[in-house]
C-alpha positions as CSV (number, residue, x, y, z in Angstrom):
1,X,-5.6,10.6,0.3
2,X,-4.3,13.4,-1.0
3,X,-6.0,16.1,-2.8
4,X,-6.3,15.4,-6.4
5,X,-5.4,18.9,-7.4
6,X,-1.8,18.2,-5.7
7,X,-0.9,14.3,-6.7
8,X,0.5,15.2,-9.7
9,X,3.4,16.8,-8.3
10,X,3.5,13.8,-5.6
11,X,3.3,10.8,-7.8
12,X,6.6,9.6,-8.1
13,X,6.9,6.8,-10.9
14,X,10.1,4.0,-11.0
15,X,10.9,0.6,-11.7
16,X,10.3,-2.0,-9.1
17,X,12.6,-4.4,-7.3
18,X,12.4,-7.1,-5.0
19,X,12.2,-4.9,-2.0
20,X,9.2,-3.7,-3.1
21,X,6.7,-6.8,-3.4
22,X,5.9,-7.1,-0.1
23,X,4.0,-3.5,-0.2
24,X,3.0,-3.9,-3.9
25,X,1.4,-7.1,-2.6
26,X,0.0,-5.4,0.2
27,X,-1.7,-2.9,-2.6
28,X,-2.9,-5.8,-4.7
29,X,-4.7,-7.1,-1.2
30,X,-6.0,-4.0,-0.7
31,X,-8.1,-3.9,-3.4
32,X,-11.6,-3.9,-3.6
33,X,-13.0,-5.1,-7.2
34,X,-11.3,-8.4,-7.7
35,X,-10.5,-9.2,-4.2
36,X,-7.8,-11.6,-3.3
37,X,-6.2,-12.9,-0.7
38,X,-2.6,-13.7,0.0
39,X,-3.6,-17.7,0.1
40,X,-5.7,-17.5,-3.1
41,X,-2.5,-15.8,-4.7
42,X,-0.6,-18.5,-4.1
43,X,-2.7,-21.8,-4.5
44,X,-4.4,-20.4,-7.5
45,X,-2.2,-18.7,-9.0
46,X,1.5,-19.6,-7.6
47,X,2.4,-16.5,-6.7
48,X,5.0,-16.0,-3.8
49,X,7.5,-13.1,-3.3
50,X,9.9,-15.8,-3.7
51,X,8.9,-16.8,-7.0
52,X,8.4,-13.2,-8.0
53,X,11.7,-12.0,-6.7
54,X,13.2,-15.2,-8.8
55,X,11.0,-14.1,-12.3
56,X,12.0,-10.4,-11.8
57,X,15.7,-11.6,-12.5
58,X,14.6,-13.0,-15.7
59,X,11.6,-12.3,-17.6
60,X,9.0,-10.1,-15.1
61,X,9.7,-6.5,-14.5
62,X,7.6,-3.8,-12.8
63,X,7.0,-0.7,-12.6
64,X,4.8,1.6,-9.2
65,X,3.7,4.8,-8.1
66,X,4.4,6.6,-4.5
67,X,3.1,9.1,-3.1
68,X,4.8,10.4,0.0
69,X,6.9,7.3,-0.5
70,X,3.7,5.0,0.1
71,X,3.2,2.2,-3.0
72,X,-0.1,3.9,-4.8
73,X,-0.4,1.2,-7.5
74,X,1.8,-0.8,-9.6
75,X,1.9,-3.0,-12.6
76,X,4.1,-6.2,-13.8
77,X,4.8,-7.8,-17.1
78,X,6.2,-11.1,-19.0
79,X,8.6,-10.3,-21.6
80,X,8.3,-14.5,-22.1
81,X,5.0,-14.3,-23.2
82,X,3.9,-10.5,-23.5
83,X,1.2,-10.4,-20.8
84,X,0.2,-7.9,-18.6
85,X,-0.1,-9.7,-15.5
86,X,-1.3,-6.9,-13.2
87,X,-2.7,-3.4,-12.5
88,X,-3.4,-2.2,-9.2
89,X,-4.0,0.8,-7.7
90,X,-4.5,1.2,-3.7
91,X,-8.2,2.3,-3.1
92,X,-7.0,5.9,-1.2
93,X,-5.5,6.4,-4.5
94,X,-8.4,5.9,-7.4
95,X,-9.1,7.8,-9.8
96,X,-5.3,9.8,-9.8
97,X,-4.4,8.7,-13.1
98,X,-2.3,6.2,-11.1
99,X,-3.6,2.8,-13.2
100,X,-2.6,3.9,-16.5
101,X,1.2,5.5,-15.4
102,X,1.9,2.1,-14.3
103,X,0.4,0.7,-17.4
104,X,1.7,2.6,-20.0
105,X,5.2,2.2,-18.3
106,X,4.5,-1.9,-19.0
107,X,3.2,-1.9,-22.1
108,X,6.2,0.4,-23.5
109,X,8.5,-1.9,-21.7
110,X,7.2,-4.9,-24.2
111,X,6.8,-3.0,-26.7
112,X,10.6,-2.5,-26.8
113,X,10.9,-6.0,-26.2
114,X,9.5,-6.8,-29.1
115,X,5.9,-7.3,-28.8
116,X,4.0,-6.1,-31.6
117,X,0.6,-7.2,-29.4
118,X,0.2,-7.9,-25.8
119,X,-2.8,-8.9,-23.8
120,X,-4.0,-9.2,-20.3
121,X,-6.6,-11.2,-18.6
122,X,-9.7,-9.3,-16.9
123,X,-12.6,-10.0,-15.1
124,X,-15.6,-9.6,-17.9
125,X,-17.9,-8.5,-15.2
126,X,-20.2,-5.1,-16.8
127,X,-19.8,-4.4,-13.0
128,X,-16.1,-4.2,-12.5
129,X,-14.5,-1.2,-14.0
130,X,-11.7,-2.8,-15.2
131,X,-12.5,-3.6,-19.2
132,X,-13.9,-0.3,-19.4
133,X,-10.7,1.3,-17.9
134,X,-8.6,-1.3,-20.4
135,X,-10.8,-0.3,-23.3
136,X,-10.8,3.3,-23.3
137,X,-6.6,3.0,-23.1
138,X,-7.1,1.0,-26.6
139,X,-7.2,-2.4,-25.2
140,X,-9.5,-4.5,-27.4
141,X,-11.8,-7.9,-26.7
142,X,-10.7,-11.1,-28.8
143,X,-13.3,-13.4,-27.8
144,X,-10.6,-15.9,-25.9
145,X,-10.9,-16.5,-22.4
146,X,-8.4,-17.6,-19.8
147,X,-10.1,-19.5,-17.0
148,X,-13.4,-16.8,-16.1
149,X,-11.2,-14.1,-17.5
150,X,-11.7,-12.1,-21.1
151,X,-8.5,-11.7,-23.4
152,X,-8.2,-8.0,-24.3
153,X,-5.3,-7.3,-26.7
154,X,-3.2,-4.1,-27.6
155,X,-1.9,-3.9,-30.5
156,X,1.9,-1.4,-30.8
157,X,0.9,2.1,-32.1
158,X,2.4,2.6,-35.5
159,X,5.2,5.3,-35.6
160,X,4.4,8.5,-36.8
């Protein structure tokens, strides 16, 4: 990994395309808190570069991070439905401030599409890092759950 002190300057942020989901994928495998494998992707959850690659011409857009042109992390939305449907960030790359680049550029991509509060689905697990990383960005708890996972919601920040 690179040094902290330097990954500023090398984080490069930008919109995803279909060319990239087989190494955003790779990232999202990589993972060590809320391990998953390619199989459990797609039998529990239905997800395929095929069917991704189809969404992203719709409703799902994405957004990652490189650093020396490697994928860091990344993160996708649904305009459909407002959800954040992932955050990941590489394990070499932790810590880099990488999670919330790709999650800020998400949320203010449905926030201009007209969301005025979007959620996300996390692990409620005192032991995963996740909620705590979600909360601290603003990200509140609404008591709903989807499957074993907590609701968090954020609301759109008024203007100023």
């Amino acid at each position: 990994m690179p040094s902290s002190s330097g990954i500023d300057a090398a984080i490069r942020l930008r919109e995803m395309t279909a060319a990239d989901l087989d190494p955003v994928l790779a990232v999202r495998l990589s993972t060590h808190e809320n391990a998953i494998t390619r199989q459990e992707l797609e039998e529990d959850y239905g997800i395929t570069t095929e069917g991704l690659a189809r969404d992203m011409k719709t409703h799902i857009r994405g957004w990652l991070c490189e650093v020396d042109g490697r994928v860091a992390g990344f993160s996708m939305g649904d305009a459909s439905n407002g959800e954040v449907q992932v955050v990941a960030v590489h394990p070499d790359f932790e810590g880099c401030g990488i999670g919330r680049r790709v999650l800020a550029a998400v949320c203010d991509w449905l926030f201009a599409e007209g969301h005025a509060r979007i959620w996300l689905a996390a692990n409620p697990d005192l032991d995963i890092r996740a909620t705590g990383f979600y909360e601290k960005l603003g990200w509140r708890r609404n008591g709903a759950m989807k499957g074993e996972d907590e609701i968090l919601v954020l609301v759109k920040p008024s203007p100023r």
